[in-house]
VMD Tcl script that builds the backbone (N, CA, C; Angstrom):
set m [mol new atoms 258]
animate dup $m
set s [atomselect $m all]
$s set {name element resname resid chain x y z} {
  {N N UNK 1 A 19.976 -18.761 1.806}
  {CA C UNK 1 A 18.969 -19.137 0.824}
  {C C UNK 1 A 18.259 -20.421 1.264}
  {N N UNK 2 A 18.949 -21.281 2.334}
  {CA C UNK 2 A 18.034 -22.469 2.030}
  {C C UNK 2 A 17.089 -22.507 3.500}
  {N N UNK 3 A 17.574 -21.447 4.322}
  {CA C UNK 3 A 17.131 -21.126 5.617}
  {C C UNK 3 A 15.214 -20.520 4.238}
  {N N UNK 4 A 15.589 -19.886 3.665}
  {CA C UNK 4 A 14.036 -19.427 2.793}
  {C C UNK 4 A 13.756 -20.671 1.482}
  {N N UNK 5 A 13.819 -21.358 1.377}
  {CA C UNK 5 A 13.854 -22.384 1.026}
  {C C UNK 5 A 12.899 -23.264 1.383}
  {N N UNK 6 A 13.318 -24.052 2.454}
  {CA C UNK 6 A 13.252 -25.336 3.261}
  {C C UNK 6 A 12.036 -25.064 3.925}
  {N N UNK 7 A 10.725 -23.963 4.200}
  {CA C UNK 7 A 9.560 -23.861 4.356}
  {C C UNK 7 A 8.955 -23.475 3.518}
  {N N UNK 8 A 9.341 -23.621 2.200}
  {CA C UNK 8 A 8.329 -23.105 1.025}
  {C C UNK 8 A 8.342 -24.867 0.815}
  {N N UNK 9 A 9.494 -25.556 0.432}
  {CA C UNK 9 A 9.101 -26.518 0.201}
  {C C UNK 9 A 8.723 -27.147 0.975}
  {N N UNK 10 A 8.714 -27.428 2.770}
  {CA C UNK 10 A 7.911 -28.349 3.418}
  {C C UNK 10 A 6.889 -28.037 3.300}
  {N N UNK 11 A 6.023 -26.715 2.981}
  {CA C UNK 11 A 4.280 -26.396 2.564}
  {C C UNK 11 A 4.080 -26.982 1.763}
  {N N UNK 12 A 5.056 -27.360 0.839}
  {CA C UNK 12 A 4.417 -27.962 -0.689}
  {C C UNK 12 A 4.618 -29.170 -0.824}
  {N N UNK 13 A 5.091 -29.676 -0.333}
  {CA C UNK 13 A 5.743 -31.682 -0.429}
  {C C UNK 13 A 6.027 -31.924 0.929}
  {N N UNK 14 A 5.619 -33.547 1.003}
  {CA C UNK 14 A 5.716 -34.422 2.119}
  {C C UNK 14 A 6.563 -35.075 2.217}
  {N N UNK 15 A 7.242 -35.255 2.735}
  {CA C UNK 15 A 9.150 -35.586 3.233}
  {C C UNK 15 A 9.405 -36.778 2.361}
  {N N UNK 16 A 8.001 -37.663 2.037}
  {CA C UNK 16 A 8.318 -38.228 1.038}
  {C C UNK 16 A 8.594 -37.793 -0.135}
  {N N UNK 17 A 7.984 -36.858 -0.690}
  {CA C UNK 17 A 8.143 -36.665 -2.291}
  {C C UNK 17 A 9.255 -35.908 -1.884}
  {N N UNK 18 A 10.136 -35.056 -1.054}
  {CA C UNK 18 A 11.035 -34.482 -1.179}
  {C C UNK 18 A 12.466 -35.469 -1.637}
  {N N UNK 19 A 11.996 -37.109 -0.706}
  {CA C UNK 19 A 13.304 -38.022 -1.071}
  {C C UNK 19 A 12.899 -38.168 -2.156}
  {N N UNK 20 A 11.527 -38.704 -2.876}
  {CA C UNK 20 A 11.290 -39.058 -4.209}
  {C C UNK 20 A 11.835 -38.285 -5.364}
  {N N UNK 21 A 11.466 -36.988 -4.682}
  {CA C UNK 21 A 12.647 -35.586 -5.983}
  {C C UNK 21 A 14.017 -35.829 -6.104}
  {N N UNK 22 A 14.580 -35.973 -4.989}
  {CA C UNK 22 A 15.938 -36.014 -4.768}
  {C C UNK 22 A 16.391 -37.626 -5.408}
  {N N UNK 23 A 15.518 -38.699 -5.285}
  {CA C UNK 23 A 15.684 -39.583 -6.184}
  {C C UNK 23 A 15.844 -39.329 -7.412}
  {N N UNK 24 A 14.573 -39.026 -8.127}
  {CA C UNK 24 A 14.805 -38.630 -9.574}
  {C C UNK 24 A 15.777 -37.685 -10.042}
  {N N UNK 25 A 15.666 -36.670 -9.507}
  {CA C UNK 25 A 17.459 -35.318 -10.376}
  {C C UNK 25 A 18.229 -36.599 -9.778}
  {N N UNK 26 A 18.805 -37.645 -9.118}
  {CA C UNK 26 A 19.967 -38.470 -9.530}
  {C C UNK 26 A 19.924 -39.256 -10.693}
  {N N UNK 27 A 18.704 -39.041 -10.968}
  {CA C UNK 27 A 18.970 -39.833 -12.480}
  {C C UNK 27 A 19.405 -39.742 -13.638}
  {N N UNK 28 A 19.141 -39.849 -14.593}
  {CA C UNK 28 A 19.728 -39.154 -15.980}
  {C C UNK 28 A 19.037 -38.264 -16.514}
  {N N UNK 29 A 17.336 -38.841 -16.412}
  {CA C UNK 29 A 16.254 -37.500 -16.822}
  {C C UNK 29 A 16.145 -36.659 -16.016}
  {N N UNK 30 A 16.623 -36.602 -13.999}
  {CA C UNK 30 A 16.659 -35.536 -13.738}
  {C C UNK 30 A 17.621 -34.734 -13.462}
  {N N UNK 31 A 18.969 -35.280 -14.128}
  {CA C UNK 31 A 19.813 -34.304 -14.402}
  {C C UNK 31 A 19.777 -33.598 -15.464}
  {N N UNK 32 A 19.262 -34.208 -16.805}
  {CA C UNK 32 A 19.117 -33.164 -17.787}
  {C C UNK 32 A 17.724 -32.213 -17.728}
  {N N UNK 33 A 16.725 -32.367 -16.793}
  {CA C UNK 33 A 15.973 -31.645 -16.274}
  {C C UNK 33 A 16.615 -30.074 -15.520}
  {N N UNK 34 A 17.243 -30.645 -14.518}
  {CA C UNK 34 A 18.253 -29.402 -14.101}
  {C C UNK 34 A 18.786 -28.508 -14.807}
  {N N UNK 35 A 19.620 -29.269 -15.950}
  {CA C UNK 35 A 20.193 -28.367 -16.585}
  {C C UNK 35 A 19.547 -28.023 -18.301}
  {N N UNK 36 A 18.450 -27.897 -18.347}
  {CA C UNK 36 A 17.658 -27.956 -19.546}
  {C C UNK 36 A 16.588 -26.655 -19.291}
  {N N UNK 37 A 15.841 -26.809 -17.596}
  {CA C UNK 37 A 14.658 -26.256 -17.410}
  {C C UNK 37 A 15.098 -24.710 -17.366}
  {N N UNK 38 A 15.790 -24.399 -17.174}
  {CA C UNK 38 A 16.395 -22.779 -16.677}
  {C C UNK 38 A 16.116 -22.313 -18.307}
  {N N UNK 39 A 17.007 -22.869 -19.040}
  {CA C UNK 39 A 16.393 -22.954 -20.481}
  {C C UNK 39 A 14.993 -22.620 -20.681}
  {N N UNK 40 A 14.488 -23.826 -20.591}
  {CA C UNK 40 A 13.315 -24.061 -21.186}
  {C C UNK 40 A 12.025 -22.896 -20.674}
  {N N UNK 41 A 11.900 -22.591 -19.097}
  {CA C UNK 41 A 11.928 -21.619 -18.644}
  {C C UNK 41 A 11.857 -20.080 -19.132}
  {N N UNK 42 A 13.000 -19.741 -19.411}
  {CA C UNK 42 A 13.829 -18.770 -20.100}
  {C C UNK 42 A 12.815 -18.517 -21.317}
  {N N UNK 43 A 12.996 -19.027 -22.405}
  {CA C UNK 43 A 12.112 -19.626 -23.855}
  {C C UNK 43 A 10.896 -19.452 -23.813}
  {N N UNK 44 A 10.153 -19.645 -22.614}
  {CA C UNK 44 A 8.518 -19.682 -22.128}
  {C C UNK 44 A 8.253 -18.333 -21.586}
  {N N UNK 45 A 8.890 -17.722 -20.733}
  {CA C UNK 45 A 9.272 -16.330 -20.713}
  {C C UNK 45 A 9.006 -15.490 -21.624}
  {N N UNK 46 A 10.436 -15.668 -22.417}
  {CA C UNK 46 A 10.189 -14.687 -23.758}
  {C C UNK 46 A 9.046 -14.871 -24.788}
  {N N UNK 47 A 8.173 -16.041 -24.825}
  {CA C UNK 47 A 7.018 -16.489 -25.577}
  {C C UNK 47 A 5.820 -15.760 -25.112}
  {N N UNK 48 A 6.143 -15.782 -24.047}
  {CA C UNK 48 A 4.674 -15.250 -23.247}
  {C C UNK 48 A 4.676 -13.460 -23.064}
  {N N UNK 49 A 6.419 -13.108 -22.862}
  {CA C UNK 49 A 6.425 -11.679 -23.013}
  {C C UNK 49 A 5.915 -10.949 -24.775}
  {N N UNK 50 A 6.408 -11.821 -25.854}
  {CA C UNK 50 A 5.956 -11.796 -27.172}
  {C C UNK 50 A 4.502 -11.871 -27.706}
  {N N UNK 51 A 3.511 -12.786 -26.423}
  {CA C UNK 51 A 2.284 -12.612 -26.591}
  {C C UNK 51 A 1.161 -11.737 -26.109}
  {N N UNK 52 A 1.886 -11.579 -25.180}
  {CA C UNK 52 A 1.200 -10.214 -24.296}
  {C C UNK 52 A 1.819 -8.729 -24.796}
  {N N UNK 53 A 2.663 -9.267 -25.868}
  {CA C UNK 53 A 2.916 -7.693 -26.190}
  {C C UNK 53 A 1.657 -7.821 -27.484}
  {N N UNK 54 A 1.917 -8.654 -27.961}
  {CA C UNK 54 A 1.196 -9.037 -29.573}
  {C C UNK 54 A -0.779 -8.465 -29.218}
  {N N UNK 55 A -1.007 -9.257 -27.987}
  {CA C UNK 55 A -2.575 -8.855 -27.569}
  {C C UNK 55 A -2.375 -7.577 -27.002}
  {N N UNK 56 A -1.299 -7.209 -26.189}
  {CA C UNK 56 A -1.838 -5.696 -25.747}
  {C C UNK 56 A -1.804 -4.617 -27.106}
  {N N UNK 57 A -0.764 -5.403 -28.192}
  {CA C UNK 57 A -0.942 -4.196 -29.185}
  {C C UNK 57 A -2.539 -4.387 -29.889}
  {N N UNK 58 A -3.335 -5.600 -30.158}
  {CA C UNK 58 A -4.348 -5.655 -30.689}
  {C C UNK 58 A -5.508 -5.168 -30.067}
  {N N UNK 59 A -5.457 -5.077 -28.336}
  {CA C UNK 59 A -6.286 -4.352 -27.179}
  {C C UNK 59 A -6.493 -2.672 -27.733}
  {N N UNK 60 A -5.256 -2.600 -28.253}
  {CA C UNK 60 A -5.110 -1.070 -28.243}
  {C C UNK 60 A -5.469 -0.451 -29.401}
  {N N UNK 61 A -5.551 -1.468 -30.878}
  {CA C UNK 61 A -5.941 -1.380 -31.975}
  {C C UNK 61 A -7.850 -0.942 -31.805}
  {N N UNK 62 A -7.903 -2.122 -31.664}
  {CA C UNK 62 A -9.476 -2.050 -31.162}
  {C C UNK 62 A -9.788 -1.362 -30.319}
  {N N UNK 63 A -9.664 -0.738 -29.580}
  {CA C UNK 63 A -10.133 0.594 -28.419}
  {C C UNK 63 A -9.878 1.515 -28.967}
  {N N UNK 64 A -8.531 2.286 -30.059}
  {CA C UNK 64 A -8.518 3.023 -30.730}
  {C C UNK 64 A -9.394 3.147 -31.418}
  {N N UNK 65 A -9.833 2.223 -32.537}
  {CA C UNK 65 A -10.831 2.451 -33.273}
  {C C UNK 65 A -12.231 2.275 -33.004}
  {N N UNK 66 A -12.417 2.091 -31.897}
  {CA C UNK 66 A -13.663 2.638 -31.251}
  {C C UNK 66 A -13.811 3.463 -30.559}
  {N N UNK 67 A -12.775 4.489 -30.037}
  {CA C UNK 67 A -12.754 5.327 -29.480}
  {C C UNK 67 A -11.956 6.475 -30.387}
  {N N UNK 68 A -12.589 6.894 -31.702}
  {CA C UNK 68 A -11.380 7.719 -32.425}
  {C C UNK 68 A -10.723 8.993 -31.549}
  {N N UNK 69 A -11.762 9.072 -30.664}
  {CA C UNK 69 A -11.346 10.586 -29.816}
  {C C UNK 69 A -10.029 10.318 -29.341}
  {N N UNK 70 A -9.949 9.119 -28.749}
  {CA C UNK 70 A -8.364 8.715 -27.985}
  {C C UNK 70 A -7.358 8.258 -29.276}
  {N N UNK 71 A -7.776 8.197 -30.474}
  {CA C UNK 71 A -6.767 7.869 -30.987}
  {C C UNK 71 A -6.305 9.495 -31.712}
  {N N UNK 72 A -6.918 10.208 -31.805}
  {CA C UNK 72 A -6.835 11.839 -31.858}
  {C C UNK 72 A -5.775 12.479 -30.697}
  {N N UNK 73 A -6.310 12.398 -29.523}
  {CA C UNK 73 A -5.514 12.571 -28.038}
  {C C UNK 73 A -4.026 12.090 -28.556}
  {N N UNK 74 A -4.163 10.526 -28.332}
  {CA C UNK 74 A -2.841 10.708 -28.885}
  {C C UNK 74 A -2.007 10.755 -29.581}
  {N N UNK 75 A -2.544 11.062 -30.654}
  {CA C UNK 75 A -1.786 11.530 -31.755}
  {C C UNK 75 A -1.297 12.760 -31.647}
  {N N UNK 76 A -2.369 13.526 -30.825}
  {CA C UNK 76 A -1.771 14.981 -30.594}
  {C C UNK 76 A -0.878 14.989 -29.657}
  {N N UNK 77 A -0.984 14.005 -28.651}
  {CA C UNK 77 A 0.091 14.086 -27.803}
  {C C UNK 77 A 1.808 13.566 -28.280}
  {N N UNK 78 A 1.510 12.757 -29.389}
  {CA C UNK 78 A 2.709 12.504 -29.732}
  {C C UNK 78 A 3.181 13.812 -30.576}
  {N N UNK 79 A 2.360 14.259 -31.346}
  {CA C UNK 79 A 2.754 15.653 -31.901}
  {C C UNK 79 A 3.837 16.389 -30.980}
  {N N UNK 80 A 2.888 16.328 -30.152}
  {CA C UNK 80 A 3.623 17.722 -28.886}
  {C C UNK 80 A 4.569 16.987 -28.315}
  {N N UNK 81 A 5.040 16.274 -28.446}
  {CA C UNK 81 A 6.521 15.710 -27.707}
  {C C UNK 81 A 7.045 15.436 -28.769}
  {N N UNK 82 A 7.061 15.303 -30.141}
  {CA C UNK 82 A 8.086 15.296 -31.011}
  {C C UNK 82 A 8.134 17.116 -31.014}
  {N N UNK 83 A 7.352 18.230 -30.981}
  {CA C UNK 83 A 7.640 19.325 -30.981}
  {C C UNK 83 A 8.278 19.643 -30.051}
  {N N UNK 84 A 7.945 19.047 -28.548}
  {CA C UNK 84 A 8.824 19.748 -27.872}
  {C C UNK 84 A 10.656 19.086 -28.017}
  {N N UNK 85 A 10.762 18.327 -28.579}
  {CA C UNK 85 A 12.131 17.557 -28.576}
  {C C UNK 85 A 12.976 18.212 -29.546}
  {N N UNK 86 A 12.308 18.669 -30.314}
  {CA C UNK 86 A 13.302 19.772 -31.752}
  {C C UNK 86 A 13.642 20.637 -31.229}
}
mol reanalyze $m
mol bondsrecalc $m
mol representation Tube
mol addrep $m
């Protein structure tokens, strides 16, 4: 892992800010950084999966009802797969 590592971060930081990082996580704010962000992370994740479900359902509201033909389609299509499942 750190063999794939160790050239993502020399593209992105200069050997200085790499000691400067490694300074700060010894500290107190960047140890509770470490063990907070995976968290926090995590939380931002599920926020953003909750919002993109929330707009794709309102995408689909509004295209339905401007398109009643597709909201017909699938209605019939759900028909026919609850028929074929009985």
């Amino acid at each position: 892992m750190l063999d794939l590592a160790v050239p993502v971060y020399d593209k992105n930081f200069s050997h200085q800010e790499i000691r400067s990082l490694i300074e700060f996580y010894q500290t107190p704010l960047g140890q509770k950084a470490i063990a907070t962000l995976p968290k926090v992370s995590a939380e931002m994740q599920e926020q953003g999966r909750k919002w993109g479900e929330d707009i794709g359902r309102q995408c689909m509201v509004e295209v339905l009802s401007e398109h009643p033909e597709l909201a017909e389609a699938l209605n019939a299509t759900q028909s026919n797969t609850q028929s074929a499942n009985k």
